[in-house]
NURO-29484 format. One record per residue (C-alpha): residue number from 1; x, y, z; residue in three letters. Coordinates in nm, 4 decimals, padded with zeros to 6 digits. Example, Ala and Ser with C-alpha at 12.3 -4.5 7.8 and 13.67 -1.06 7.14 Angstrom:
// residues 2
PT pos       c1       c2       c3 code
PT   1  01.2300 -00.4500  00.7800  ALA
PT   2  01.3670 -00.1060  00.7140  SER
//
This chain:
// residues 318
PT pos       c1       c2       c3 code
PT   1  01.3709 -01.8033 -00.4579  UNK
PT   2  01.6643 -01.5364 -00.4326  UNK
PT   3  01.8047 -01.4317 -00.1080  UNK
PT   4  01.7858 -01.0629 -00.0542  UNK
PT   5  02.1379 -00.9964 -00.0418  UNK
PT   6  02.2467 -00.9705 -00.4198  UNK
PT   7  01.9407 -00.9734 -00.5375  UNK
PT   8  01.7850 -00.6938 -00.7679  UNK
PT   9  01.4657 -00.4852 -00.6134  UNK
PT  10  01.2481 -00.2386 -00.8106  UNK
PT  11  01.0552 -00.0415 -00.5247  UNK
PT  12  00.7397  00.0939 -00.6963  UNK
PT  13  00.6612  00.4277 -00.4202  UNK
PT  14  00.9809  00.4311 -00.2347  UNK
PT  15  01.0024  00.7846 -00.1563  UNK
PT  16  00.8600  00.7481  00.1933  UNK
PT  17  00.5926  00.5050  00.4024  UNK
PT  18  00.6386  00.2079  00.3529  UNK
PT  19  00.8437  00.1984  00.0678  UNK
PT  20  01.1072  00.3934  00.2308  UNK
PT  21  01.1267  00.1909  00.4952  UNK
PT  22  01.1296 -00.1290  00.3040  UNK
PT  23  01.4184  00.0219  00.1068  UNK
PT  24  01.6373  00.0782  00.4186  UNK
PT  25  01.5379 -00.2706  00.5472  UNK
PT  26  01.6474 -00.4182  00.2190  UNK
PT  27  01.9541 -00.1683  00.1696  UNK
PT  28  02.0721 -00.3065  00.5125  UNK
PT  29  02.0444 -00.6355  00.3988  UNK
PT  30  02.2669 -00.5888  00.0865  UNK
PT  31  02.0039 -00.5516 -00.1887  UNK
PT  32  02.0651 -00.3871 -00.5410  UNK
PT  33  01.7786 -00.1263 -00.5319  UNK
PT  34  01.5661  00.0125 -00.7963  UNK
PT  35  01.3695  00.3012 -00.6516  UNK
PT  36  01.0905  00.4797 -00.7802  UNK
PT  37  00.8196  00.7610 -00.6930  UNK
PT  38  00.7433  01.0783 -00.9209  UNK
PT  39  00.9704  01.3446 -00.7273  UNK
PT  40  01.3155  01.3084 -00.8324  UNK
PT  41  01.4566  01.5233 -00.5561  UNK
PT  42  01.3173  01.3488 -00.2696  UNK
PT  43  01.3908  00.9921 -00.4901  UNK
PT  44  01.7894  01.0900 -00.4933  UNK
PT  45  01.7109  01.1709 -00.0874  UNK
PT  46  01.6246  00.8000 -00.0766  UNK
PT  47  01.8878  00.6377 -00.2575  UNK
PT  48  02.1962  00.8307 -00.0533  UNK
PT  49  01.9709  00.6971  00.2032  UNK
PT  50  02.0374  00.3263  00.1601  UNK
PT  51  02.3700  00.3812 -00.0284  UNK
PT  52  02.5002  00.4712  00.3291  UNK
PT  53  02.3486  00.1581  00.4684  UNK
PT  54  02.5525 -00.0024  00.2439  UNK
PT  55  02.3289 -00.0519 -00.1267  UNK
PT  56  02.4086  00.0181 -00.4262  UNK
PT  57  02.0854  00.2062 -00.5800  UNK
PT  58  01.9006  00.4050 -00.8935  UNK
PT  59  01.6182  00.6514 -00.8848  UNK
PT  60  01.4299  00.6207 -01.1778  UNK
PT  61  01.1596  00.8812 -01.1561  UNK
PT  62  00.8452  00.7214 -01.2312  UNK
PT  63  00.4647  00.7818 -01.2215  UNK
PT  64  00.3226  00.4315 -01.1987  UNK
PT  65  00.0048  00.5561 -01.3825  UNK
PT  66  00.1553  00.5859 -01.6868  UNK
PT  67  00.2293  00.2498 -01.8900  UNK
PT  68  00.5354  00.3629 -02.0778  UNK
PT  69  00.7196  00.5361 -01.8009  UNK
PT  70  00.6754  00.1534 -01.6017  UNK
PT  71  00.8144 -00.0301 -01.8642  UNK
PT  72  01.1342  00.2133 -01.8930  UNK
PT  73  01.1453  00.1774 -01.5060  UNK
PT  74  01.2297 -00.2078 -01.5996  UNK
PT  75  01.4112 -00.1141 -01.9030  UNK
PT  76  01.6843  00.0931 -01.6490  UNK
PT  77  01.6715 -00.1881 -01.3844  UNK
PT  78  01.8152 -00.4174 -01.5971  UNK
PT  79  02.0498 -00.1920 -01.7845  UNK
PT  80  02.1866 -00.1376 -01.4621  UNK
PT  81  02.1921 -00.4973 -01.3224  UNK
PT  82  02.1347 -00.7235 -01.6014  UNK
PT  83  01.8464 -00.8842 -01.4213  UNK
PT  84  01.5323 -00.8310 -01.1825  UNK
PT  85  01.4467 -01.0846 -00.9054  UNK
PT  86  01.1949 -00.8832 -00.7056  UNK
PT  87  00.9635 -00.6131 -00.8078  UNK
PT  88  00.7472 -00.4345 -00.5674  UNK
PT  89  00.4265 -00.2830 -00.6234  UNK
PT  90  00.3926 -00.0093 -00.3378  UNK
PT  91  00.2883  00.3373 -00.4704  UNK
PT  92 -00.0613  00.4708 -00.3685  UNK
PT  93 -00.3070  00.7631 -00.3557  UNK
PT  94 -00.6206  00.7828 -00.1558  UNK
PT  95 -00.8860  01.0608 -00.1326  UNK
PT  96 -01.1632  01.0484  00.1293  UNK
PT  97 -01.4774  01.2387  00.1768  UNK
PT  98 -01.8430  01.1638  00.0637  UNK
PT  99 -01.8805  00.9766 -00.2402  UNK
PT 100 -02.1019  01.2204 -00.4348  UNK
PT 101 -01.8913  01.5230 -00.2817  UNK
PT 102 -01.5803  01.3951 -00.4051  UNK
PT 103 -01.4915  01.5157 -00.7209  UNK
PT 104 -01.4681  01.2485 -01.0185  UNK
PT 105 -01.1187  01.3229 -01.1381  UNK
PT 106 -01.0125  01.2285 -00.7870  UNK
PT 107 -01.1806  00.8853 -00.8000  UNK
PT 108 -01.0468  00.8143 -01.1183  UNK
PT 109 -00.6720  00.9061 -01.0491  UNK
PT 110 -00.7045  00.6856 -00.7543  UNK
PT 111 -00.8130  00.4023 -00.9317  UNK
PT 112 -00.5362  00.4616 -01.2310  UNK
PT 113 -00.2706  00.4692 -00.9034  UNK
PT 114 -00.3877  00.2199 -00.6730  UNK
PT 115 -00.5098 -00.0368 -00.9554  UNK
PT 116 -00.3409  00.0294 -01.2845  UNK
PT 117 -00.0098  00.1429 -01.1147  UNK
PT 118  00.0139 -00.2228 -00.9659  UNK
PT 119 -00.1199 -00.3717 -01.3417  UNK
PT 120  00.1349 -00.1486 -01.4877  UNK
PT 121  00.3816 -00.3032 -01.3014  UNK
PT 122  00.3300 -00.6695 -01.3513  UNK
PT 123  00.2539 -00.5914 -01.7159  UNK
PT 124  00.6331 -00.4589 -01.7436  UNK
PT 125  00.8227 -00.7233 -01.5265  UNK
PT 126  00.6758 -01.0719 -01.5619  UNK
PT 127  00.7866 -01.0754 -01.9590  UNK
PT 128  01.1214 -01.0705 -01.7407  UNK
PT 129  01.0334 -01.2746 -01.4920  UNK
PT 130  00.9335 -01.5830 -01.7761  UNK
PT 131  01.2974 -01.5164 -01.9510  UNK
PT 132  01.4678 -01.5986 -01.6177  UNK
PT 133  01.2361 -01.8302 -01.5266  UNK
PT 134  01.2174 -01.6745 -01.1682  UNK
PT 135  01.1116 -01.3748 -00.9908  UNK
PT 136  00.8824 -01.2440 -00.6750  UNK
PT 137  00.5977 -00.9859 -00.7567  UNK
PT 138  00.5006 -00.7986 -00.4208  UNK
PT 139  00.1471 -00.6648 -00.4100  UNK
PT 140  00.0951 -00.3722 -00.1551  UNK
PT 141 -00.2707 -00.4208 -00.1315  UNK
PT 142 -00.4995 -00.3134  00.1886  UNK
PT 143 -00.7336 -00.4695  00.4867  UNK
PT 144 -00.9882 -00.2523  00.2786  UNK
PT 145 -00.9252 -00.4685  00.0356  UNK
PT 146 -01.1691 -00.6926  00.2615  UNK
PT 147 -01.3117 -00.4374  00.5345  UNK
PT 148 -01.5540 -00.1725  00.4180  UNK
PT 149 -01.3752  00.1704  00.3697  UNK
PT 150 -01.6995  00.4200  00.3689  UNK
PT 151 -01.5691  00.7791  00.2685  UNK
PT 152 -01.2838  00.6306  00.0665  UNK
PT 153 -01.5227  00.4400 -00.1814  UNK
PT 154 -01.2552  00.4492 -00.4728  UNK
PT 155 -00.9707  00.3826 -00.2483  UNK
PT 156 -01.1808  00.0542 -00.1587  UNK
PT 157 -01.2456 -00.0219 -00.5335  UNK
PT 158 -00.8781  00.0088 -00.5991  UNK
PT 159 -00.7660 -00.2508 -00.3209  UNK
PT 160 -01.0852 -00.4869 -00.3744  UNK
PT 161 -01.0182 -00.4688 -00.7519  UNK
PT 162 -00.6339 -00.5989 -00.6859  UNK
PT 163 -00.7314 -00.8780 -00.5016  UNK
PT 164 -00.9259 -00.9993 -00.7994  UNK
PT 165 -00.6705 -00.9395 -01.0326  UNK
PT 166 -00.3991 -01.1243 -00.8436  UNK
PT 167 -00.5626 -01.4358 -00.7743  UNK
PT 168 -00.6160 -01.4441 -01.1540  UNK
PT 169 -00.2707 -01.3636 -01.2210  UNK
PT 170 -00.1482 -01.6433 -00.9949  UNK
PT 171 -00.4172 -01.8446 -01.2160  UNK
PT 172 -00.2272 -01.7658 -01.5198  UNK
PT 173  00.1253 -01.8062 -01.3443  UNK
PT 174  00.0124 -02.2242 -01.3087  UNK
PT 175  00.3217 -02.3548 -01.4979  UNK
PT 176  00.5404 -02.1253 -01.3848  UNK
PT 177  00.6332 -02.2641 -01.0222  UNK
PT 178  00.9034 -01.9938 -00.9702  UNK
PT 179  00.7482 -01.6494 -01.0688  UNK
PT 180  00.5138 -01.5795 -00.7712  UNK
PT 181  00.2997 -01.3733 -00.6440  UNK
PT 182  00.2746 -01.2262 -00.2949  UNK
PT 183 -00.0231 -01.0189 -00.1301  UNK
PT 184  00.0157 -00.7945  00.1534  UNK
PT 185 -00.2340 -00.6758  00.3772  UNK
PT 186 -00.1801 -00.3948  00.6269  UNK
PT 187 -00.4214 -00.2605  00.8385  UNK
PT 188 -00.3703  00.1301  00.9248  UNK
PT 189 -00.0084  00.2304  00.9237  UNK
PT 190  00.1369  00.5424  01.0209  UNK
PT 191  00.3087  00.6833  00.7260  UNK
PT 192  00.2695  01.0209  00.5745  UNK
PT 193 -00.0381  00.8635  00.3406  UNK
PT 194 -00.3253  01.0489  00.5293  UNK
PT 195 -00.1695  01.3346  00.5700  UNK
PT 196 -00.0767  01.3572  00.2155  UNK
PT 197 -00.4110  01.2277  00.1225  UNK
PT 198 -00.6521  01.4244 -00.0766  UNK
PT 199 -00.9721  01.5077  00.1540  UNK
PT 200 -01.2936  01.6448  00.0776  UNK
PT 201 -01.4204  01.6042  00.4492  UNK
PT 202 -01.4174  01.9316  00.5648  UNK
PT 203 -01.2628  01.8067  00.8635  UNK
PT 204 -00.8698  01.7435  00.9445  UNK
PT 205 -00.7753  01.3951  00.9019  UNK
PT 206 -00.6181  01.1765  01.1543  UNK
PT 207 -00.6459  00.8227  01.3227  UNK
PT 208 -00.6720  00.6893  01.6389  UNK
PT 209 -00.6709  00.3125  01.7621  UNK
PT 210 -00.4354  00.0098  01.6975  UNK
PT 211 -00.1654  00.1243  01.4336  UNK
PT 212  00.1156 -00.0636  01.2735  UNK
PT 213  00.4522  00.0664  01.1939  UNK
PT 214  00.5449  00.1024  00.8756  UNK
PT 215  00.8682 -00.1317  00.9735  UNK
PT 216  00.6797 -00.3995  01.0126  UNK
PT 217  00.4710 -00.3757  00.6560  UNK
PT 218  00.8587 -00.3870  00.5400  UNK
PT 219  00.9945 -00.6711  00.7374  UNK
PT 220  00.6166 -00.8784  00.6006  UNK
PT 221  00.7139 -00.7845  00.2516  UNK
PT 222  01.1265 -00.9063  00.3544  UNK
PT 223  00.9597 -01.2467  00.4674  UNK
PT 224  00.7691 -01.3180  00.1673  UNK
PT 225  01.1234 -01.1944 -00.0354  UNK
PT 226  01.2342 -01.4988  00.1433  UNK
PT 227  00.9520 -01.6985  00.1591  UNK
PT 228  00.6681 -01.6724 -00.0934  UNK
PT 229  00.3071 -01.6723 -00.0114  UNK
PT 230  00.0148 -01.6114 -00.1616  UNK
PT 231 -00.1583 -01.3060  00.0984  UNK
PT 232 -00.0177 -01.2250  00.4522  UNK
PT 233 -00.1960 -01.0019  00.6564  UNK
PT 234  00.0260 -00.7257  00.8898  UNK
PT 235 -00.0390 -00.7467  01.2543  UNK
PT 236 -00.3103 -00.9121  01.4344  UNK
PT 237 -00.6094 -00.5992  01.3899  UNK
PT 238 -00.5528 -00.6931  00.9863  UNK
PT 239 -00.6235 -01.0834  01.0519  UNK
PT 240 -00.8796 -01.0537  01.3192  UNK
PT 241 -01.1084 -00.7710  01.1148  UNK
PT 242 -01.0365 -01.0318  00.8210  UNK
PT 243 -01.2428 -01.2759  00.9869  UNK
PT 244 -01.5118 -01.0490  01.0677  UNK
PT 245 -01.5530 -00.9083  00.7641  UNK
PT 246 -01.5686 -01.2679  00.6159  UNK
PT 247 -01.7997 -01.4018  00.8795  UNK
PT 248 -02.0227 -01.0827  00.9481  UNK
PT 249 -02.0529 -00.8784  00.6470  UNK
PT 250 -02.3672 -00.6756  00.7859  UNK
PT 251 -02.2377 -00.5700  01.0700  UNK
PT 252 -01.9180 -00.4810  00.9733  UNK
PT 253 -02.0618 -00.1922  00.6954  UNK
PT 254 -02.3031 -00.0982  00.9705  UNK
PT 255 -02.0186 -00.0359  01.2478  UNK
PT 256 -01.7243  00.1278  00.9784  UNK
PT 257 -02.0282  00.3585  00.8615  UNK
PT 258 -02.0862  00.4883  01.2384  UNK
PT 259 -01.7594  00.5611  01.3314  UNK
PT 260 -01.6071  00.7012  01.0467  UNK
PT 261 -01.8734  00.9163  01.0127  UNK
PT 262 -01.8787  01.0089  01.3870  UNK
PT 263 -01.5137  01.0319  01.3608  UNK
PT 264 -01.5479  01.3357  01.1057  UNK
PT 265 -01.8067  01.4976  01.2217  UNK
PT 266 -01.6540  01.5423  01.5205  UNK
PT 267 -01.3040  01.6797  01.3848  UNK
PT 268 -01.1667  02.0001  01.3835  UNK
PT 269 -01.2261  02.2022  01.0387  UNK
PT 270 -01.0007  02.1909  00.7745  UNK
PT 271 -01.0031  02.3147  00.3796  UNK
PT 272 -01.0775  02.1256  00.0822  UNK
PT 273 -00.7492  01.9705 -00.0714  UNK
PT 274 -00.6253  01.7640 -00.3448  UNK
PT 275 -00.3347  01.6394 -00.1532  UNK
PT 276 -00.0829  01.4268 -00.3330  UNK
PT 277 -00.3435  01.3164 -00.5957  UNK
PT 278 -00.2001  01.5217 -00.9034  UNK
PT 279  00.1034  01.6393 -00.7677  UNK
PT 280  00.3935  01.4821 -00.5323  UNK
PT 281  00.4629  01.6050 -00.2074  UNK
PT 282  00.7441  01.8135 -00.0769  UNK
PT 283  00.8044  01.6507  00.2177  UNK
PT 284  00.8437  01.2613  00.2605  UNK
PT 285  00.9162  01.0476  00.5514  UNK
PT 286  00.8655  00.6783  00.6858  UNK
PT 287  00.6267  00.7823  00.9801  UNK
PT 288  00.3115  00.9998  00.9298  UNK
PT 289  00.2784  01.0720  01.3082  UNK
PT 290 -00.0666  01.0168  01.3858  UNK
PT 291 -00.0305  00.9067  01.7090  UNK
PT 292 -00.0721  01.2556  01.8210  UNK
PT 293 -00.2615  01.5748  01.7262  UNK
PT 294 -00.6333  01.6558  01.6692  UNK
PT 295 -00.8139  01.5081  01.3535  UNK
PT 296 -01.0662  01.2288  01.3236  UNK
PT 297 -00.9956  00.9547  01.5418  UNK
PT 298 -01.1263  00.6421  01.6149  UNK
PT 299 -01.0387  00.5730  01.9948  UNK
PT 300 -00.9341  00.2268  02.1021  UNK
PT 301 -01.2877  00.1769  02.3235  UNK
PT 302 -01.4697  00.2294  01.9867  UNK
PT 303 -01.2097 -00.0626  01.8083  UNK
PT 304 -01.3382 -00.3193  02.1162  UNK
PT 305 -01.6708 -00.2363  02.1475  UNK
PT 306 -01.7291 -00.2782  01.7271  UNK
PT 307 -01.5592 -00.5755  01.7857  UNK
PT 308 -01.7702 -00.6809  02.0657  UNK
PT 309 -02.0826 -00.6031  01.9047  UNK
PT 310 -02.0154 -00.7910  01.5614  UNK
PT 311 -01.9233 -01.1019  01.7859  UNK
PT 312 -02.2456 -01.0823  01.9285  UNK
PT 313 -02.4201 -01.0895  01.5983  UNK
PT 314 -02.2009 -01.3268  01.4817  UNK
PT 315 -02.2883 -01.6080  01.7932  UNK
PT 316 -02.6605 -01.4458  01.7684  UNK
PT 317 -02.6680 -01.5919  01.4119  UNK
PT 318 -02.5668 -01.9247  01.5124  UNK
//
């Protein structure tokens, strides 16, 4: 597997999050970057970013919906450096609100972000990955990918529908021992994605509880650069609601229904927006900063005492 320093990255949503942070991790660590988002000012932002840090970086401007504008992403990563070792699927939309309420353009363009972007992606690289005979695919995927997500039904869809369509790609990858395929699975992060997020609430969105940093999502996806694997989990709220969600279905719907929906009702008002569905941001940055301000939150008493409730079920059952 390559080391980081040398190799080539594409970074599929770079422009802030996650992404941007995983590009400065990587920059620092002597990486040939590949960076791409659909704003082209706040790209070129990004790559002076880790060319101080000591990288030597493109921005490709890219929307990761569209299937032709992916595969000329790869075509200018390996004009540029002849190769691609690691490509990392990272862009992402969400909308939330009630299901019905939401309109159906919005589900759909979250789906063709969160699901085809990533499809799109593999579809372009691994033809490159089987002429080299090498190369790391990094998924971005989502604890919703296990944990119920009510109010951001399509946002669930798109992360449950990766899953599948990784393990079958790994499935397919059998004879190929050194293209792999790596899963990662954040729980909430603070990066600008909520705020940017489209919301049909009614209500201002925010978060409360256990949060992880966007830093470490980076340094998970720098480990798996290093060492593949299969599906690692960010942070110990990720693993431990994995296990309840495997071992307590029921009760896990039941308590993510109650306090999300408690959790808006109870937040201040706010208008109707399509956030960074159909059009990219102006501003971009690795935190979101919802640690502080007023929105719908989820204190860190209601965290413990879901968790305490779905262990009693779960013992109950036994």
């Amino acid at each position: 597997m390559p080391r980081i320093q040398g190799s080539v990255v594409v970074i599929a949503g770079a422009s802030s999050g996650i992404g941007r942070a995983t590009a400065q991790l990587l920059a620092r660590e002597g990486a040939h970057l590949v960076l791409a988002s659909r704003r082209e000012d706040t790209l070129g932002t990004v790559r002076a970013e880790c060319e101080r840090l000591g990288a030597e970086a493109i921005a490709v401007p890219t929307d990761v919906g569209d299937a032709e504008a992916v595969k000329r992403l790869a075509e200018a990563a390996r004009a540029r450096f002849g190769r691609i070792d690691v490509w990392i699927n990272n862009a992402g939309v969400g909308v939330i609100g009630p299901f019905e309420e939401v309109p159906a353009e919005a589900h759909e363009r979250t789906i063709r972000t969160n699901l085809l972007g990533q499809i799109n992606g593999a579809h372009a690289v691994l033809p490159i990955f089987k002429g080299q005979r090498q190369g790391v695919l990094v998924n971005t995927l989502s604890i919703g990918s296990w944990v119920p997500t009510p109010f951001a039904s399509s946002y669930a869809a798109s992360k449950r529908g990766l899953r599948g369509f990784t393990e079958s790609l790994r499935g397919e990858l059998h004879d190929w021992p050194d293209i792999q395929v790596c899963d990662i699975f954040p729980s909430v992060v603070d990066t600008p994605g909520l705020r940017h997020g489209a919301n049909h609430t009614g209500h201002r969105i925010n978060v409360g509880g256990p949060m992880t940093s966007p830093f470490e999502v980076a340094e998970a996806i720098a480990s798996v650069i290093r060492h593949p694997r299969n599906a690692v989990p960010v942070g110990l709220m990720a693993a431990g609601l994995r296990v309840l969600a495997t071992l307590a279905p029921a009760p896990m719907r039941w308590a993510a229904g109650v306090m999300l929906k408690k959790g808006i009702g109870s937040a201040p008002p706010a208008g109707i927006s399509d956030g960074n569905l159909f059009q990219a941001p102006a501003d971009h940055g690795v935190y979101g900063g919802f640690s502080t301000g007023a929105g719908i939150k989820v204190p860190p008493k209601a965290w413990l005492a879901m968790a305490g409730i779905i262990g009693f079920l779960i013992l109950r059952r036994r």
